[in-house]
ChimeraX commands (.cxc) that place a marker at each C-alpha (Angstrom):
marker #1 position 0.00,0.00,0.00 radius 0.5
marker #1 position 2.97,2.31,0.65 radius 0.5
marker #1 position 4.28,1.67,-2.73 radius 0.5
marker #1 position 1.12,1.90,-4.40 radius 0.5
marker #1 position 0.78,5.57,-2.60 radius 0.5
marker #1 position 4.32,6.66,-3.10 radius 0.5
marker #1 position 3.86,6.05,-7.13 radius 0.5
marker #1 position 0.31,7.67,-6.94 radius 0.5
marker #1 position 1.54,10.78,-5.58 radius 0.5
marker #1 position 4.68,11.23,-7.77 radius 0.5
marker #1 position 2.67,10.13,-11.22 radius 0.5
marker #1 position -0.15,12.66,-9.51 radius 0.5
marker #1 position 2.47,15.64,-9.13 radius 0.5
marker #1 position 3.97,14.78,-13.02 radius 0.5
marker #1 position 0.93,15.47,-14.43 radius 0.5
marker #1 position 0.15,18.36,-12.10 radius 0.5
marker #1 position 3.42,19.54,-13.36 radius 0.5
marker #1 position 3.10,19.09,-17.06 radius 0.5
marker #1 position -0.43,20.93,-16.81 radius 0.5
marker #1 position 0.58,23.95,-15.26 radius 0.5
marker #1 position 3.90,23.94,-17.67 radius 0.5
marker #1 position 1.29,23.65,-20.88 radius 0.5
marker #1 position -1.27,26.63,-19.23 radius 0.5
marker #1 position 1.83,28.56,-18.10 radius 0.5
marker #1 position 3.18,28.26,-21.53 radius 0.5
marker #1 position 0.06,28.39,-23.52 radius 0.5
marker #1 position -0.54,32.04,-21.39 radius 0.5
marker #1 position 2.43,33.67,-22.52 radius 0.5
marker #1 position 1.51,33.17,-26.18 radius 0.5
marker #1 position -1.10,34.49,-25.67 radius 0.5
marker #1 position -0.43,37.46,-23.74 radius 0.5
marker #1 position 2.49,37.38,-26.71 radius 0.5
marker #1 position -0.08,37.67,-29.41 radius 0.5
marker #1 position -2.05,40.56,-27.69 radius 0.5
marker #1 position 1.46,42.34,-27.71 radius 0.5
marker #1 position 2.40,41.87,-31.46 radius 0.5
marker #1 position -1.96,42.80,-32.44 radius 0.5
marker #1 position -0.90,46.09,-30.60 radius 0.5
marker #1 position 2.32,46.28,-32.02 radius 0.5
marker #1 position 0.91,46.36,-35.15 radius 0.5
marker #1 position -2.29,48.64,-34.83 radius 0.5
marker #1 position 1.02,51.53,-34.14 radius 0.5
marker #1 position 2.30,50.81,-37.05 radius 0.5
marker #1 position 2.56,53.44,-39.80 radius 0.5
marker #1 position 3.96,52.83,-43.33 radius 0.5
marker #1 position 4.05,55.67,-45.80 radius 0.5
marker #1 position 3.47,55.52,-49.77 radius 0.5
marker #1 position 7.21,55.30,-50.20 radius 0.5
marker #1 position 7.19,51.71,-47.46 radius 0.5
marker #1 position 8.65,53.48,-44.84 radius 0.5
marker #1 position 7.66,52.10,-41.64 radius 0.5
marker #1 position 7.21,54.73,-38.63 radius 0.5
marker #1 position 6.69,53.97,-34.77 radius 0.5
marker #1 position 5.65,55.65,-32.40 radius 0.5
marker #1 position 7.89,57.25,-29.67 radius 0.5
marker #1 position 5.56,56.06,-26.85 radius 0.5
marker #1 position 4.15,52.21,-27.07 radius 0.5
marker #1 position 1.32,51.19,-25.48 radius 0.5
marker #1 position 3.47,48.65,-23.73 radius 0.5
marker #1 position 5.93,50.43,-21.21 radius 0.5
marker #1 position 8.31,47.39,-20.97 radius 0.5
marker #1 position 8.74,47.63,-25.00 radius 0.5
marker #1 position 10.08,50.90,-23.70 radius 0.5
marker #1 position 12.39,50.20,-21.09 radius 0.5
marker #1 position 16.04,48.91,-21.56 radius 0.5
marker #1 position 16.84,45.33,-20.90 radius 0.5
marker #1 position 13.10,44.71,-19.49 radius 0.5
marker #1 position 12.74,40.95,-21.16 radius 0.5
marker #1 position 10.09,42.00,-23.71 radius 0.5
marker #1 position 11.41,43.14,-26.90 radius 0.5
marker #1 position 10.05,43.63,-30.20 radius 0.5
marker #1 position 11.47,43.86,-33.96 radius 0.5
marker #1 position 9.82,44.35,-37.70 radius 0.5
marker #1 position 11.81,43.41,-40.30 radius 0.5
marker #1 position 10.87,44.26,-44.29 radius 0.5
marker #1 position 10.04,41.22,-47.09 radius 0.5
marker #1 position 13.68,40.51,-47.19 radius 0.5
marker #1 position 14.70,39.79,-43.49 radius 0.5
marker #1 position 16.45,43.04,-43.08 radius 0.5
marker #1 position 15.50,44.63,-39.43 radius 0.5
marker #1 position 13.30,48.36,-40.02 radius 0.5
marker #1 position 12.60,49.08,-36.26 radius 0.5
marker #1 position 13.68,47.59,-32.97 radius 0.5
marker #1 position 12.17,48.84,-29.87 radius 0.5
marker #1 position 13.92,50.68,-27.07 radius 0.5
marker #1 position 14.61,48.01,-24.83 radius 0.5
marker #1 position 16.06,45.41,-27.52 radius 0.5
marker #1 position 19.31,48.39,-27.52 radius 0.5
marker #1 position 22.19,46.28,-26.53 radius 0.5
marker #1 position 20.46,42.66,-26.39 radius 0.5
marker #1 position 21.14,40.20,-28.81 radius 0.5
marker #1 position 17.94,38.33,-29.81 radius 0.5
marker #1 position 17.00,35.66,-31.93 radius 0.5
marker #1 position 17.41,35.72,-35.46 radius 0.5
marker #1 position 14.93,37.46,-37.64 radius 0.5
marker #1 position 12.83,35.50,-40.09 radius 0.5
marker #1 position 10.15,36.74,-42.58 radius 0.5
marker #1 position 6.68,35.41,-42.98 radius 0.5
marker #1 position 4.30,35.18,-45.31 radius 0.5
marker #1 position 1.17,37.82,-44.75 radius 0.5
marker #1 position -0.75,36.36,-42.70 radius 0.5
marker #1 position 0.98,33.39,-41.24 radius 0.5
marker #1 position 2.23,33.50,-37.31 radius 0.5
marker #1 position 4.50,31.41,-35.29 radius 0.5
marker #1 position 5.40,31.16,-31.82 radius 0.5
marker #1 position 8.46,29.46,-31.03 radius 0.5
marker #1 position 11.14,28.94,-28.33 radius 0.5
marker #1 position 14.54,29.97,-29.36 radius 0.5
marker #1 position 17.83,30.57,-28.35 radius 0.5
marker #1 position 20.04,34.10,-28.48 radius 0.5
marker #1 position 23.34,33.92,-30.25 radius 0.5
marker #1 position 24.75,34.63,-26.04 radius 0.5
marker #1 position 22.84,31.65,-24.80 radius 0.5
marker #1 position 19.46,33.50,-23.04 radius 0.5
marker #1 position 16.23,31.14,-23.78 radius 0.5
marker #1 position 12.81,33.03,-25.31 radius 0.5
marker #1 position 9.60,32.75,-26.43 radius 0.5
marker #1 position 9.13,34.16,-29.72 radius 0.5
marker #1 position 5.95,35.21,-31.52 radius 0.5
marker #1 position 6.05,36.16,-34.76 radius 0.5
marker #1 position 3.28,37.39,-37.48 radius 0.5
marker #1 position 3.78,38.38,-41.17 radius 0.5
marker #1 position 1.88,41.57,-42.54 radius 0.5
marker #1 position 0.80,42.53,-45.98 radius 0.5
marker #1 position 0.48,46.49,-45.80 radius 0.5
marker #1 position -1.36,48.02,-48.31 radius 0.5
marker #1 position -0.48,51.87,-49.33 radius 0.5
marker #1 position -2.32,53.43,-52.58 radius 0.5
marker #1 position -1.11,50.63,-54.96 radius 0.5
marker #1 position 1.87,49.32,-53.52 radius 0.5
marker #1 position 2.28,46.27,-50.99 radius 0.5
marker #1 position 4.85,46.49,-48.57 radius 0.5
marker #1 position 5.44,43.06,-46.26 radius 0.5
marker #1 position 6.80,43.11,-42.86 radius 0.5
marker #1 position 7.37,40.43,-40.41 radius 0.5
marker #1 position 6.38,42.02,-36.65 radius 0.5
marker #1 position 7.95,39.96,-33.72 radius 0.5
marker #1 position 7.48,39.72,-29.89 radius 0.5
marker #1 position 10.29,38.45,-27.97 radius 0.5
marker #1 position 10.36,37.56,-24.48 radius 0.5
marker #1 position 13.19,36.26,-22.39 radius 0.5
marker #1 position 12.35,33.46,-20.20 radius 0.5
marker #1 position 14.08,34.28,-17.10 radius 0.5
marker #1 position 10.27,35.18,-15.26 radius 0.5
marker #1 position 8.77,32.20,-17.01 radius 0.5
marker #1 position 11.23,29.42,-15.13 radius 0.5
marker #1 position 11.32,31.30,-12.55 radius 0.5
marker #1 position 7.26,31.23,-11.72 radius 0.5
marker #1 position 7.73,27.43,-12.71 radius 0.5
marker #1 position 10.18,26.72,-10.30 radius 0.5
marker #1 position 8.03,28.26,-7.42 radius 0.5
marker #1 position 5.19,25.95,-8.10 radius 0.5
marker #1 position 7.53,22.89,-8.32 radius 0.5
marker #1 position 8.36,24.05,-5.09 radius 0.5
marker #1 position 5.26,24.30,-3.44 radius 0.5
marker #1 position 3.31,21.46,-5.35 radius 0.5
marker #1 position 6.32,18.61,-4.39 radius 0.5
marker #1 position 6.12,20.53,-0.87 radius 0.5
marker #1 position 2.31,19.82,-0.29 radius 0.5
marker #1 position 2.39,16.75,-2.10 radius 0.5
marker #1 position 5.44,15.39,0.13 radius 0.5
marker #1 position 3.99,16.86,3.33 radius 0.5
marker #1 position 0.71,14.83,2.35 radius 0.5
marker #1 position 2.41,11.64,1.90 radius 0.5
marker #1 position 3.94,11.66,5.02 radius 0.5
marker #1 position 0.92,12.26,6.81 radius 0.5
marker #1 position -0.79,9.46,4.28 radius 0.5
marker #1 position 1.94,6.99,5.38 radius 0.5
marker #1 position 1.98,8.17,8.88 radius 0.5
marker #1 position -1.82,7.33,9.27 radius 0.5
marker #1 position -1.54,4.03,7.22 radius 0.5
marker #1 position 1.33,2.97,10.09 radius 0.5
marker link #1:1,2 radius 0.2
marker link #1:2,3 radius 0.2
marker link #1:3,4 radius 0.2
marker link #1:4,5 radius 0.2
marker link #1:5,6 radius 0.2
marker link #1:6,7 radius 0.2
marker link #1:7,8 radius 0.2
marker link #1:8,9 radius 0.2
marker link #1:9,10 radius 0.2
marker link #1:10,11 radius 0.2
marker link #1:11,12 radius 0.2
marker link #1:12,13 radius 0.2
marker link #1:13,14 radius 0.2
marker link #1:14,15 radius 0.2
marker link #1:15,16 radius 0.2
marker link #1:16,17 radius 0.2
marker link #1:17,18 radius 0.2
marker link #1:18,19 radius 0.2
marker link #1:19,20 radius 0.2
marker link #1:20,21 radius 0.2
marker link #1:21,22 radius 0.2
marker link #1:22,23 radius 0.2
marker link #1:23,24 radius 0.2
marker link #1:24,25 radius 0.2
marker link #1:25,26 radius 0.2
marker link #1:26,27 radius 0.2
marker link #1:27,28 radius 0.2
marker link #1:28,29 radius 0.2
marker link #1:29,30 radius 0.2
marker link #1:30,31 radius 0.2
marker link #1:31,32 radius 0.2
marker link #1:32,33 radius 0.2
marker link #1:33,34 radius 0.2
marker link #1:34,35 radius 0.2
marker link #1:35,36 radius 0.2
marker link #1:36,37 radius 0.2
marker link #1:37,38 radius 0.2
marker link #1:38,39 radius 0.2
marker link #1:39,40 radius 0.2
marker link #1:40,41 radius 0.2
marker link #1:41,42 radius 0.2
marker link #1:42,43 radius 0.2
marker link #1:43,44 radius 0.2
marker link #1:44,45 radius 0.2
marker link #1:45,46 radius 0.2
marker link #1:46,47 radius 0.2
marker link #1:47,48 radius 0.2
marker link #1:48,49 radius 0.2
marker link #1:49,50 radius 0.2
marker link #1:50,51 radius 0.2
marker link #1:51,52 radius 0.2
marker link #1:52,53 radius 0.2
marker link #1:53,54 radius 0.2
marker link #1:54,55 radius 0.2
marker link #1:55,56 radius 0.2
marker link #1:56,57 radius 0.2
marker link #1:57,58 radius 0.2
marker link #1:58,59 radius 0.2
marker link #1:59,60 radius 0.2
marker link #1:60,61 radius 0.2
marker link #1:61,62 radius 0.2
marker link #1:62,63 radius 0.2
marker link #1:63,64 radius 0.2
marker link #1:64,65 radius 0.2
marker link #1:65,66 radius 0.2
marker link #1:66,67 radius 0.2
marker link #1:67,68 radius 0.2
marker link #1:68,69 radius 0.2
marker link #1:69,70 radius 0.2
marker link #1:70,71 radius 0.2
marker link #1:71,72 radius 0.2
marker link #1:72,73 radius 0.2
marker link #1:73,74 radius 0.2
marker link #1:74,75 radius 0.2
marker link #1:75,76 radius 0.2
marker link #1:76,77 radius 0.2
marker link #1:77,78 radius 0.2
marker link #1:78,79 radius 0.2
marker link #1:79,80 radius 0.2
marker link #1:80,81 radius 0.2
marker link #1:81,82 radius 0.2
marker link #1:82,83 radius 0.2
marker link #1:83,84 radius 0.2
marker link #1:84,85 radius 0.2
marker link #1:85,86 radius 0.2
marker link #1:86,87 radius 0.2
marker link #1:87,88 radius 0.2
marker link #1:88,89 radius 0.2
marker link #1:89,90 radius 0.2
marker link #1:90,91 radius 0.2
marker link #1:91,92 radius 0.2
marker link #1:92,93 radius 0.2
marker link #1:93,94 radius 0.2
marker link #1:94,95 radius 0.2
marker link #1:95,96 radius 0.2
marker link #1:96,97 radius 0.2
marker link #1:97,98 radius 0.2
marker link #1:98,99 radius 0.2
marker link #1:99,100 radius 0.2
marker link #1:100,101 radius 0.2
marker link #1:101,102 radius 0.2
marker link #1:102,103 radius 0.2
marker link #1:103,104 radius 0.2
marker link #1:104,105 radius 0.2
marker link #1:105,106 radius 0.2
marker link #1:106,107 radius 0.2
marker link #1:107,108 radius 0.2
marker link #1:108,109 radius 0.2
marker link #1:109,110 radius 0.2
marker link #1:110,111 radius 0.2
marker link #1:111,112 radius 0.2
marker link #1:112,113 radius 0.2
marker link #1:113,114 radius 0.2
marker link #1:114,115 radius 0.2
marker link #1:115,116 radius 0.2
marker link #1:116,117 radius 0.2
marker link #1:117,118 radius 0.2
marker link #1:118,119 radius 0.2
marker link #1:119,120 radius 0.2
marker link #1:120,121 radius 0.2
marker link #1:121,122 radius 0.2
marker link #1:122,123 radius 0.2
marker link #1:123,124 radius 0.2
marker link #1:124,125 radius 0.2
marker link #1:125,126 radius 0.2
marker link #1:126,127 radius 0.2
marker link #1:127,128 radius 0.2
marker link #1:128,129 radius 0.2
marker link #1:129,130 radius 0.2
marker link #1:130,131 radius 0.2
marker link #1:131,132 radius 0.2
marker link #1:132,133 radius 0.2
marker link #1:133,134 radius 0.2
marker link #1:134,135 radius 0.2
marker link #1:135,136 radius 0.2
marker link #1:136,137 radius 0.2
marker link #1:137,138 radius 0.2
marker link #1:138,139 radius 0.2
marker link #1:139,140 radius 0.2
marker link #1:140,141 radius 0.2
marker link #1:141,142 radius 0.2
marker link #1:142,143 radius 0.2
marker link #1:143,144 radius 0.2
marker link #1:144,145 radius 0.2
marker link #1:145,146 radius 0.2
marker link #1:146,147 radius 0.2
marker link #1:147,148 radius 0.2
marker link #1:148,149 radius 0.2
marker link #1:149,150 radius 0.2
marker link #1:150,151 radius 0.2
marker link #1:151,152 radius 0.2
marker link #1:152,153 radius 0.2
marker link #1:153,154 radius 0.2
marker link #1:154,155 radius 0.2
marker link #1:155,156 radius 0.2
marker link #1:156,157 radius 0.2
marker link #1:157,158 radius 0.2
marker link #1:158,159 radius 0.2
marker link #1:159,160 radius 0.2
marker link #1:160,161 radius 0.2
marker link #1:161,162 radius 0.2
marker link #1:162,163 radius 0.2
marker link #1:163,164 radius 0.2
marker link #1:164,165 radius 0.2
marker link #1:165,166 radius 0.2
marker link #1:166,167 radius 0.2
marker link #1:167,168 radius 0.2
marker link #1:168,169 radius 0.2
marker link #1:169,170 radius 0.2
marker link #1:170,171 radius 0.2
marker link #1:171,172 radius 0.2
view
């Protein structure tokens, strides 16, 4: 009975685990997406395809050096137009171009080692007659993300230890 509990508990706290990792996860895009919709509605591109931001975002962190939310837009051909203020100094993943109307959200690796998510959405923008693609990305380093994971690792294998010893201690 003790080894049926001890492997109930651990296979319990697994899938606890994996849950919370997959809504945790699944969040972030999410809150990702919202970021690059926003991103985009500043957007301005002139008649000649020049692309113009805003010198106030909506989002203060896209604002703020080194805050682990960045953002880039780079033209049809992969070449960066616009990086926000707090990608200055921080090397991020490497751009790629979509096609209008296709997104992605990825996890990817900086060329100095630092882990983030990545969402990324290809535009079509129309001006007069002329098209003019852009791909818009969100980047966001992960740093926060494994750090709220590890807290709930810590507290769910906490509880869940703390409630097998009281399991085995009223079984004895």
């Amino acid at each position: 009975a003790s080894l049926v509990l001890a492997v109930f508990l651990a296979l319990t706290g697994i899938a606890l685990d994996q849950a919370f990792r997959d809504s945790a996860r699944t969040a972030r895009e999410e809150r990702l997406q919202g970021q690059l919709y926003m991103l985009i509605a500043e957007a301005e591109v002139d008649e000649a395809g020049r692309l113009a931001m805003p010198a106030q975002l909506q989002e203060p962190r896209l604002g703020q050096p080194v805050s682990g939310l960045y953002a880039s837009i780079a033209d049809g051909r992969g070449k960066t137009r616009w990086r926000s203020p707090s990608a200055l100094n921080v090397e991020l993943p490497a751009e790629a171009t979509l096609a209008a109307g296709k997104s992605a959200f990825s996890q990817s690796t900086g060329s100095a080692g630092t882990d983030y998510f990545v969402y990324r959405m290809g535009v079509s923008w129309s001006e007069g007659k002329r098209k003019y693609a852009f791909t818009f990305s969100v980047v966001e380093d992960l740093t926060a993300f494994h750090a709220q994971l590890a807290r709930y690792r810590r507290s769910l294998w906490g509880w869940l230890g703390g409630m097998a010893a009281l399991l085995l201690l009223a079984q004895a």
